[in-house]
TIZA-105422 format. One record per residue (C-alpha): x, z, y. Coordinates in steps of 0.05 Angstrom, whole numbers, plus 5000, padded with zeros to 4 digits. Example, Ala and Ser with C-alpha at 12.3 -4.5 7.8 and 13.67 -1.06 7.14 Angstrom:
2
@c1->5246&c3->5156&c2->4910
@c1->5273&c3->5143&c2->4979
***
This chain:
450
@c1->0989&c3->5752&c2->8092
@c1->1048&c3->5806&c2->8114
@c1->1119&c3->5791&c2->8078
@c1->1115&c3->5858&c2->8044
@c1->1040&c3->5847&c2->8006
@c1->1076&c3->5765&c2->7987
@c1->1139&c3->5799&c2->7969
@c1->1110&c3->5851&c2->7926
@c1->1059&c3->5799&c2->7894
@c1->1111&c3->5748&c2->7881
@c1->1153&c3->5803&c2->7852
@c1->1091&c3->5818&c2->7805
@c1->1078&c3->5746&c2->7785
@c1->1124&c3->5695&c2->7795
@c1->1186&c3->5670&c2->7747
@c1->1230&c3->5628&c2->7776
@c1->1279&c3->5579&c2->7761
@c1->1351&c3->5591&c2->7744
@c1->1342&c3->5662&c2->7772
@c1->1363&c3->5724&c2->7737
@c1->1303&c3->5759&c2->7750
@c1->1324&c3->5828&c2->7748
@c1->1364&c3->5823&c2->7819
@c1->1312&c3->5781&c2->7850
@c1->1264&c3->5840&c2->7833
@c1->1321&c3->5894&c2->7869
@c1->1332&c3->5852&c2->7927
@c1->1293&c3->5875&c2->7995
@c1->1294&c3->5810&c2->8018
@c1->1277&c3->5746&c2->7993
@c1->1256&c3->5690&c2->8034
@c1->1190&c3->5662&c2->8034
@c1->1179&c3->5592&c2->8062
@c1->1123&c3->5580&c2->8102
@c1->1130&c3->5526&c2->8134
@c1->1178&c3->5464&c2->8154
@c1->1190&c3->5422&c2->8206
@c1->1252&c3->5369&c2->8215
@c1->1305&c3->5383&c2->8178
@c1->1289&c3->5462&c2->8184
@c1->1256&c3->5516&c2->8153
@c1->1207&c3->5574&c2->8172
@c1->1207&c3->5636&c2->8128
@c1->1147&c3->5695&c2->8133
@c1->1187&c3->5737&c2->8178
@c1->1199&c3->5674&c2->8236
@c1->1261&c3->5659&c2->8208
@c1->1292&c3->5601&c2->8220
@c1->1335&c3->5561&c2->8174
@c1->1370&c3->5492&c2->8167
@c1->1356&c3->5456&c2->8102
@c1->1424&c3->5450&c2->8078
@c1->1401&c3->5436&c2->8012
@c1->1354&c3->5375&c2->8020
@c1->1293&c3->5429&c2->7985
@c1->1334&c3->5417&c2->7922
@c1->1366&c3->5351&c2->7943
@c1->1305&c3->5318&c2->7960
@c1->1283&c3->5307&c2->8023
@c1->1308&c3->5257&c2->8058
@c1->1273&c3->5251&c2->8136
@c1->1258&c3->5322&c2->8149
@c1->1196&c3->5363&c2->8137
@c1->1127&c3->5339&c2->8173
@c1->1157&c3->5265&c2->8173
@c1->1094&c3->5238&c2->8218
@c1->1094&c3->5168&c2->8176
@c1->1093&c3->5203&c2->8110
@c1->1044&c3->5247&c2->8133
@c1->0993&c3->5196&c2->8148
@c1->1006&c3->5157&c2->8089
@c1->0985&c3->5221&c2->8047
@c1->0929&c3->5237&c2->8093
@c1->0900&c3->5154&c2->8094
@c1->0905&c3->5155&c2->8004
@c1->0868&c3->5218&c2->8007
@c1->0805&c3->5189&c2->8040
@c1->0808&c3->5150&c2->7990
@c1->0828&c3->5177&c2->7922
@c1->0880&c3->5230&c2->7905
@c1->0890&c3->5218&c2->7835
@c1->0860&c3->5176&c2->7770
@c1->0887&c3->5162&c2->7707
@c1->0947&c3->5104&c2->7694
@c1->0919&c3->5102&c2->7613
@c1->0871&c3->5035&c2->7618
@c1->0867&c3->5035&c2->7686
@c1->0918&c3->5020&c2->7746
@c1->0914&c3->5035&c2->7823
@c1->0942&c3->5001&c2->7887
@c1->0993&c3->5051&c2->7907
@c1->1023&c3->5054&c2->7838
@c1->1024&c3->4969&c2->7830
@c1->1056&c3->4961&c2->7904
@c1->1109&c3->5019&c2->7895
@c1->1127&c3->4987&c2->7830
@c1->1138&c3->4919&c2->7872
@c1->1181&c3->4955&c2->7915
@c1->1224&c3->4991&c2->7867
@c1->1237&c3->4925&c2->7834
@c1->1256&c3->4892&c2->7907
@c1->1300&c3->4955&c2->7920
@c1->1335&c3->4955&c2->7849
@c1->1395&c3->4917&c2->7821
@c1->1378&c3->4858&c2->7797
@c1->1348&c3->4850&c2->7732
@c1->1306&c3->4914&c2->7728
@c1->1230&c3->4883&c2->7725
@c1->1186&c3->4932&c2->7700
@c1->1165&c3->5000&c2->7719
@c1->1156&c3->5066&c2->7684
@c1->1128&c3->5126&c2->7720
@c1->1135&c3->5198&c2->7701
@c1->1138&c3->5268&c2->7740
@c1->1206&c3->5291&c2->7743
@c1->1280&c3->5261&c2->7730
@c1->1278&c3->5303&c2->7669
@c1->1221&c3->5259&c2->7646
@c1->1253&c3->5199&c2->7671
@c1->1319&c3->5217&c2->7627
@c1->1281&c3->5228&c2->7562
@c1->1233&c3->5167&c2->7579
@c1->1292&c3->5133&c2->7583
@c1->1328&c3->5156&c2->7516
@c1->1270&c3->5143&c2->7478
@c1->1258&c3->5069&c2->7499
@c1->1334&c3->5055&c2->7479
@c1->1327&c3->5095&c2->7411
@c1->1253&c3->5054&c2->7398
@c1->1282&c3->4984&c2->7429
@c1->1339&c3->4983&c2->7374
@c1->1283&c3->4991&c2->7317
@c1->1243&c3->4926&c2->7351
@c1->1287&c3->4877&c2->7375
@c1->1293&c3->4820&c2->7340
@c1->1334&c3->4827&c2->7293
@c1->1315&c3->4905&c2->7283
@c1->1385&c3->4944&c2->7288
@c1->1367&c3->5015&c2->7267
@c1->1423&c3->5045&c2->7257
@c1->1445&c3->5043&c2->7335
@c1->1418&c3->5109&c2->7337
@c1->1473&c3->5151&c2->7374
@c1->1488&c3->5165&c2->7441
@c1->1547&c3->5170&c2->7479
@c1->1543&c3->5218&c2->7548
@c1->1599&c3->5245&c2->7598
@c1->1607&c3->5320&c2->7582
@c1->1603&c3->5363&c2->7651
@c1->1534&c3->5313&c2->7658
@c1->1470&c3->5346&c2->7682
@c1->1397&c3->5307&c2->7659
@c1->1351&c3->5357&c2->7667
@c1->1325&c3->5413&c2->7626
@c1->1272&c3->5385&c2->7576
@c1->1296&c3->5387&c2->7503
@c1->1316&c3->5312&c2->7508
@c1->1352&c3->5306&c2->7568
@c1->1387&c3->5378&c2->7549
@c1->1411&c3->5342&c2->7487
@c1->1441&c3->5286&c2->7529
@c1->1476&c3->5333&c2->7573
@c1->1530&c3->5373&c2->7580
@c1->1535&c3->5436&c2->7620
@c1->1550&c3->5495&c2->7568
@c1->1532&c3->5544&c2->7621
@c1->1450&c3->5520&c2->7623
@c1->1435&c3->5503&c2->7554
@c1->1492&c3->5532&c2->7502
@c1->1435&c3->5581&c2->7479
@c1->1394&c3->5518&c2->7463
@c1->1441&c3->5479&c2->7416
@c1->1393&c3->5489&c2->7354
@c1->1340&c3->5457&c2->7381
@c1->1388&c3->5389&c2->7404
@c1->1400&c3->5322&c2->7371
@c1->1472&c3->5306&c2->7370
@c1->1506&c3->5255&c2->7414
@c1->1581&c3->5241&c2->7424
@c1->1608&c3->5263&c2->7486
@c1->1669&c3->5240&c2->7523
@c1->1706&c3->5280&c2->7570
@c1->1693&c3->5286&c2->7637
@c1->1733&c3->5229&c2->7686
@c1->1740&c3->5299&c2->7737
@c1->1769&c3->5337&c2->7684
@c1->1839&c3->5310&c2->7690
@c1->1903&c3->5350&c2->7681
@c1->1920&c3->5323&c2->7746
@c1->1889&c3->5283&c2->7801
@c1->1953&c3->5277&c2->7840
@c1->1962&c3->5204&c2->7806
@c1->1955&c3->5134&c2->7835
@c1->1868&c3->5118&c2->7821
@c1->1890&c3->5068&c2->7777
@c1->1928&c3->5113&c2->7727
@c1->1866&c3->5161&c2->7734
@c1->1820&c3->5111&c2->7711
@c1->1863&c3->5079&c2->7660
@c1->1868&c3->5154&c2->7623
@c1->1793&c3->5166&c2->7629
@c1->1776&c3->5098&c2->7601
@c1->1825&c3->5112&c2->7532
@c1->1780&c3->5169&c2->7503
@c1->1718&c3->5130&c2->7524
@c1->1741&c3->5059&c2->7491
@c1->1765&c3->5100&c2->7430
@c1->1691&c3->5129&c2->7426
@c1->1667&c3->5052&c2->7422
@c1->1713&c3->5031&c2->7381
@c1->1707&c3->5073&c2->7321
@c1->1622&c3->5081&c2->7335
@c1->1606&c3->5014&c2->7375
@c1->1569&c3->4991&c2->7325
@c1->1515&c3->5056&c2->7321
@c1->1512&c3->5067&c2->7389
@c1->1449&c3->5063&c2->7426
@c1->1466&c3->5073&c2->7497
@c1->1509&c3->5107&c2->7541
@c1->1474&c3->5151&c2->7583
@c1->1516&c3->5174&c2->7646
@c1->1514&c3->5190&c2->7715
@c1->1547&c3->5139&c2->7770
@c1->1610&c3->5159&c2->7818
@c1->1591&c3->5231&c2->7815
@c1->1563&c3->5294&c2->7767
@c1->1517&c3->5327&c2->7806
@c1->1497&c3->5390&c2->7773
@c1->1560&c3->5389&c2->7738
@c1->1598&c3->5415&c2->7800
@c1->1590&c3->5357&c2->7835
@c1->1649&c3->5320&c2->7795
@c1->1678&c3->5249&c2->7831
@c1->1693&c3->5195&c2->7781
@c1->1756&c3->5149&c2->7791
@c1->1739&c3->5089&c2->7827
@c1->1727&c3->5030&c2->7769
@c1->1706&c3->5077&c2->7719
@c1->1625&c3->5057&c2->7717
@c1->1649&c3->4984&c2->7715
@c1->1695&c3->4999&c2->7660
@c1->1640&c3->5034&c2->7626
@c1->1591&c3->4971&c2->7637
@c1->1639&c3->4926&c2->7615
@c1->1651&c3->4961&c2->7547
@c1->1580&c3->4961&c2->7531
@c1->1577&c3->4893&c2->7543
@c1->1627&c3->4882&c2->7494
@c1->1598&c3->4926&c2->7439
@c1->1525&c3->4907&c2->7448
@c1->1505&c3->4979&c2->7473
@c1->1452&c3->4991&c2->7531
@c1->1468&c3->5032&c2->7593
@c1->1426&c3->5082&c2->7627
@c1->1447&c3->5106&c2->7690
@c1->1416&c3->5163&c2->7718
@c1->1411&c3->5162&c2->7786
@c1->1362&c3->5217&c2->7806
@c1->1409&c3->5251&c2->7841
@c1->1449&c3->5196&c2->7868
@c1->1397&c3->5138&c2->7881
@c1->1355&c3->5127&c2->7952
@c1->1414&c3->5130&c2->8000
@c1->1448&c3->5189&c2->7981
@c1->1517&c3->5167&c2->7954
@c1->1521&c3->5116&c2->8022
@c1->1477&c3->5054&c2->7974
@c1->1402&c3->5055&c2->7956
@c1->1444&c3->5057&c2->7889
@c1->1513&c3->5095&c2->7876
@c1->1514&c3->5038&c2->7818
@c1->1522&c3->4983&c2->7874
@c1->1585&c3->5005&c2->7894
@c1->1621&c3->4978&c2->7836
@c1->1571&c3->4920&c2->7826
@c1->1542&c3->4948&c2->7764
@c1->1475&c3->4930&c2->7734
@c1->1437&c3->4985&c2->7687
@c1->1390&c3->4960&c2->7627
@c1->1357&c3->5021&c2->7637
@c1->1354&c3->5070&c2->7713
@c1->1326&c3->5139&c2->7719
@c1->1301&c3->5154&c2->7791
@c1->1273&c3->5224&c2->7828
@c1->1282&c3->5263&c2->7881
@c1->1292&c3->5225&c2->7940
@c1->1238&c3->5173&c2->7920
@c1->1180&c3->5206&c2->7963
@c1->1226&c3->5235&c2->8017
@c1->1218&c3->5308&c2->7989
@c1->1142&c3->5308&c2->7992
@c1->1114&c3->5306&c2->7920
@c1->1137&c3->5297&c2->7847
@c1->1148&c3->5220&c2->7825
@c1->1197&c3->5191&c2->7778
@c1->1208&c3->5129&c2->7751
@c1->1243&c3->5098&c2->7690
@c1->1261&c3->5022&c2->7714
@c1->1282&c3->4973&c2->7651
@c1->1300&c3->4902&c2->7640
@c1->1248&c3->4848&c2->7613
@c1->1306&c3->4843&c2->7555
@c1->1282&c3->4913&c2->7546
@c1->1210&c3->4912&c2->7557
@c1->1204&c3->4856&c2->7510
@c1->1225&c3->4894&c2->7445
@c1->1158&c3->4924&c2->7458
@c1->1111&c3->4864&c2->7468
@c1->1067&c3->4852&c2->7398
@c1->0994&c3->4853&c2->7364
@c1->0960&c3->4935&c2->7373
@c1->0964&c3->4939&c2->7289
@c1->1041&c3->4921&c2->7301
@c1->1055&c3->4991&c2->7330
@c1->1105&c3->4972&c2->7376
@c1->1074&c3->5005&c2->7438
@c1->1120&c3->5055&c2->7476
@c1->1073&c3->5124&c2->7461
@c1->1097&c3->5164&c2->7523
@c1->1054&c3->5185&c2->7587
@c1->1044&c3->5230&c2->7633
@c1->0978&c3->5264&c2->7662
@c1->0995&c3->5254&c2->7736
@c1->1032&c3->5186&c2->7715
@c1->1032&c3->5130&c2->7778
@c1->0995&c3->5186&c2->7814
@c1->0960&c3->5159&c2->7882
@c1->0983&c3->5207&c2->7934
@c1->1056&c3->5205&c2->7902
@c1->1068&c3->5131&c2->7907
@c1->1033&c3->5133&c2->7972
@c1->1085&c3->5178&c2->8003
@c1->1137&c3->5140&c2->7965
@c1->1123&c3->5069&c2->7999
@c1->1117&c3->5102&c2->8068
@c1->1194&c3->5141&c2->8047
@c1->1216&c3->5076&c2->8027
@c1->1191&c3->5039&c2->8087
@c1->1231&c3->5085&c2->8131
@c1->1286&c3->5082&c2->8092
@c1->1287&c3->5007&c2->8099
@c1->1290&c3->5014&c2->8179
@c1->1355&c3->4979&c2->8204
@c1->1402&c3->5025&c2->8217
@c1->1382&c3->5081&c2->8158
@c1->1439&c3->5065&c2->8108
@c1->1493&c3->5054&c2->8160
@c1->1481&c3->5121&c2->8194
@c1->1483&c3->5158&c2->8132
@c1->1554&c3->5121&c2->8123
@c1->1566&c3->5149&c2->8195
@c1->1551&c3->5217&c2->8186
@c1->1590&c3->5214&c2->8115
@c1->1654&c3->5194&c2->8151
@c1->1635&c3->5249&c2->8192
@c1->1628&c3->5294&c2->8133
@c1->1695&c3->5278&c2->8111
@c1->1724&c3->5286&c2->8174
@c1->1697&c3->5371&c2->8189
@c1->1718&c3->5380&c2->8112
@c1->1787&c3->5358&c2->8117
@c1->1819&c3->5421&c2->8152
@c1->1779&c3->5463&c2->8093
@c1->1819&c3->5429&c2->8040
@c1->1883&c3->5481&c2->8066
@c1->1839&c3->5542&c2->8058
@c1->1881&c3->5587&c2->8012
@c1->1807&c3->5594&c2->7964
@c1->1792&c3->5525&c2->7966
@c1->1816&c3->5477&c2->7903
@c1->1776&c3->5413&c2->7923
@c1->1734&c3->5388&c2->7972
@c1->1695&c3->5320&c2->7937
@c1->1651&c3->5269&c2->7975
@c1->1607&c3->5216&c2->7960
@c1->1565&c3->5187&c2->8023
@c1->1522&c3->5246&c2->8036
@c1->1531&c3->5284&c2->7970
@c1->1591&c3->5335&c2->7957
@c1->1613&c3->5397&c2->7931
@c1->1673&c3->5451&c2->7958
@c1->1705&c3->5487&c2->7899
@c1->1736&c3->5555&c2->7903
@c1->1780&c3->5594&c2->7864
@c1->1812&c3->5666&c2->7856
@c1->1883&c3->5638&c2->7858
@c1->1892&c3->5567&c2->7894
@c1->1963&c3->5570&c2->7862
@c1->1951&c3->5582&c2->7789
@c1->1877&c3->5558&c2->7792
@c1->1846&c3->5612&c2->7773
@c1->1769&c3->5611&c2->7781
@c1->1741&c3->5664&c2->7806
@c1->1695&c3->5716&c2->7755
@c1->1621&c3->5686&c2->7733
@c1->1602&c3->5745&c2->7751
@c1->1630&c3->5758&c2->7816
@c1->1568&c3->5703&c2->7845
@c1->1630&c3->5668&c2->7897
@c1->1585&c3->5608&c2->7909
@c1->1524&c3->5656&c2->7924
@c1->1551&c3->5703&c2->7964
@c1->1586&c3->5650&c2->8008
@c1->1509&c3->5623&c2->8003
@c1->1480&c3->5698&c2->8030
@c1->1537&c3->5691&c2->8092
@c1->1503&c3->5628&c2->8110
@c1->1438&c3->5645&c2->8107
@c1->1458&c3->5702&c2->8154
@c1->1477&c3->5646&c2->8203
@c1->1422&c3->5602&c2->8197
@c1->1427&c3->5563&c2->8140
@c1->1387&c3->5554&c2->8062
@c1->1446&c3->5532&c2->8010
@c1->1446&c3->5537&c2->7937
@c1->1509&c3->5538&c2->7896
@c1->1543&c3->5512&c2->7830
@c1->1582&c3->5570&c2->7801
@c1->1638&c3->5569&c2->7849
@c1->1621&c3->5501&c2->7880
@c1->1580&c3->5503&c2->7953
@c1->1549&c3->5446&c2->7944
@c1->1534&c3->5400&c2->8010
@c1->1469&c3->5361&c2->8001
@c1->1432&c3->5355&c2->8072
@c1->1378&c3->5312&c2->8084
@c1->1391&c3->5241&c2->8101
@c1->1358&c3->5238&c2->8161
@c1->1390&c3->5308&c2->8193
@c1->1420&c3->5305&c2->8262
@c1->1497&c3->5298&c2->8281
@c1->1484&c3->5361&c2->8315
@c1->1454&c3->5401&c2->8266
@c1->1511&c3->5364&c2->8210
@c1->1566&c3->5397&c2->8253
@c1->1526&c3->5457&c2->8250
@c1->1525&c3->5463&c2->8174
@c1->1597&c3->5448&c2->8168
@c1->1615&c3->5499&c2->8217
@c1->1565&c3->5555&c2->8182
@c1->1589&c3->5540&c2->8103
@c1->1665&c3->5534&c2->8145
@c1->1650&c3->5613&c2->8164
@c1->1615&c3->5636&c2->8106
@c1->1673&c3->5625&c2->8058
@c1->1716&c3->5649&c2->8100
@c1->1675&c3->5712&c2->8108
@c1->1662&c3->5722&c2->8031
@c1->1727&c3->5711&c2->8005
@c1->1770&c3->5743&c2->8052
***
């Protein structure tokens, strides 16, 4: 079908996320993907575009990935999808196995879900019900403590857990209350030693325990880095600090790592970096390389055990999913994961991070630029109005989309935070093509906000 009769139907139809649909409607030109191959993307007019954000931070080898492919294609000769409720299947039992071999130590057991929204609120409501089952029953842990600026996903539970007043302010009616500590990023200055960084962020949190420790359920935060947030860098020491205070106060911790998890921080897990171990660990995105909806909820047996008991004793976690442990999912999973395991995988995405840093660096002068932040393979460049005052620039002047529009114009598919360009390639992209991507965002904020 022609772009204009697609355009015109989509405009018709469609409603899409996190677009203001009025000026998708008035614009002439939207892009419609067609097709994808390598770490690049076709549009209905021949376009070509690099993927310079991952399809939505997902993919990690490229588009077409030959292995993946012929995982998918073997499962479907088989069965493409059947029911997890009283039954099991083979794909869904040997990703499980895998997940557990990949995972820090201590996770045993597996839940699966669709999206790392579901694997948030899957995750919240096991800590919530393990509190009323463990032996003995402690039901008034009932709270939870999360890192404002923190980004779980958009169902009502995850909302609640969150903290980005921009998304879901509107919402606040419809949220169960959690205490929320400030943000590590938002400092009132980063020029300090690390150390003093993280002792400052730690006071507000320890406070928090202190005075609630013993009502707390879990803390529910994401490692090293908020994605959605604005891609906010914690200080180093701060997740260990976190893990350590639970410890103390008997409180679980969930660590969401659907943004950060498979690779994309320079560690399967960003959580490895400080040598922490979750109770509970939410996981999306990259799991099937960018090919098809899987999540997964991974929890200790400590955890799993509250649930164990007689069917009259109502202990059962009542939570599941249509398309849960689906066939074709996990299939494309194990042959992601299998690549990702090559020799060689993690250590070039350390490479090309280094790399990253390196074509930022010069940025960090540009008189619109405030910060430039950088974990492995997963950063965001912040712009302001005024570099000397600070000074964001207007919501509704759309910075980070129009310096998004100048590099689409030269080749390359980003999506923006606010004022935050957010740099999220795949894994598996080129040297070539990374240079490439640093030297089209490098042009299109210079275009837009000069």
């Amino acid at each position: 079908m022609n772009y204009k009769r697609l355009s015109k139907k989509d405009k018709q139809h469609l409603w899409h996320p996190f677009t203001q649909q009025r000026e998708w409607e008035m614009d002439k030109d939207i892009t419609i993907i067609t097709r994808g191959k390598g770490t690049y993307l076709y549009d209905s007019k021949g376009r070509k575009y690099l993927d310079g954000v991952s399809s939505l931070w997902c993919n990690v080898h490229g588009h077409q990935v030959p292995e993946i492919d012929r995982a998918i294609q073997k499962q479907l000769q088989k069965i493409a999808h059947s029911t997890m409720l009283g039954a099991s299947n083979e794909p869904a039992i040997l990703l499980a196995e895998k997940l557990v071999q990949l995972a820090p130590k201590g996770l045993t057991r597996v839940f699966y879900s669709d999206s790392g929204s579901e694997a948030n609120e899957i995750a919240a409501k096991m800590a919530f019900q393990y509190w009323k089952q463990v032996k003995p029953a402690r039901p008034k842990k009932n709270l939870f403590l999360t890192v404002r600026e923190g980004y779980h996903g958009d169902t009502i539970g995850s909302v609640s857990l969150g903290g980005i007043e921009l998304f879901h302010a509107i919402f606040g009616g419809m949220l169960f209350k959690t205490l929320k500590v400030k943000s590590p990023h938002d400092y009132p200055s980063r020029r300090v030693s690390n150390d003093q960084w993280l002792k400052d962020s730690v006071k507000e949190a320890e406070a928090l325990f202190r005075k609630y420790g013993s009502r707390l359920a879990a803390v529910h935060m994401e490692p090293l880095i908020e994605g959605a947030g604005g891609m906010l860098a914690h200080p180093w020491g701060y997740l260990k600090a976190i893990r350590r205070l639970c410890d103390r106060y008997g409180v679980l911790l969930i660590l969401d790592e659907v943004a950060t998890g498979f690779g994309r921080t320079g560690t399967m897990f960003a959580c490895e970096q400080e040598g922490v171990r979750p109770d509970l660990l939410c996981v999306a995105k990259n799991l099937t390389g960018g090919y098809l909806p899987v999540a997964a909820t991974l929890a200790t047996e400590k955890v799993y055990r509250a649930f164990l008991g007689t069917f009259g004793s109502l202990r059962t976690f009542y939570h599941g999913h249509t398309f849960t442990g689906n066939q074709l999912g996990c299939a494309a999973a194990l042959a992601n994961l299998g690549l990702m395991e090559k020799r060689g995988f993690l250590e070039g995405v350390e490479e090309k991070s280094l790399m990253l840093q390196e074509f930022l660096e010069p940025l960090v002068a540009h008189p619109h630029v405030a910060d430039v932040r950088l974990r492995g393979m997963m950063g965001g460049i912040e712009l302001v109005k005024n570099k000397k005052t600070n000074e964001p620039y207007p919501y509704e002047k759309k910075m980070g989309y129009r310096v998004c529009a100048e590099a689409k114009k030269r080749g390359v598919l980003m999506r923006p935070l606010g004022n935050v360009i957010v740099l999220m390639p795949p894994l598996g992209i080129s040297k070539k093509d990374l240079a490439f991507l640093i030297e089209v965002v490098s042009k299109s904020i210079e275009a837009a906000t000069s």
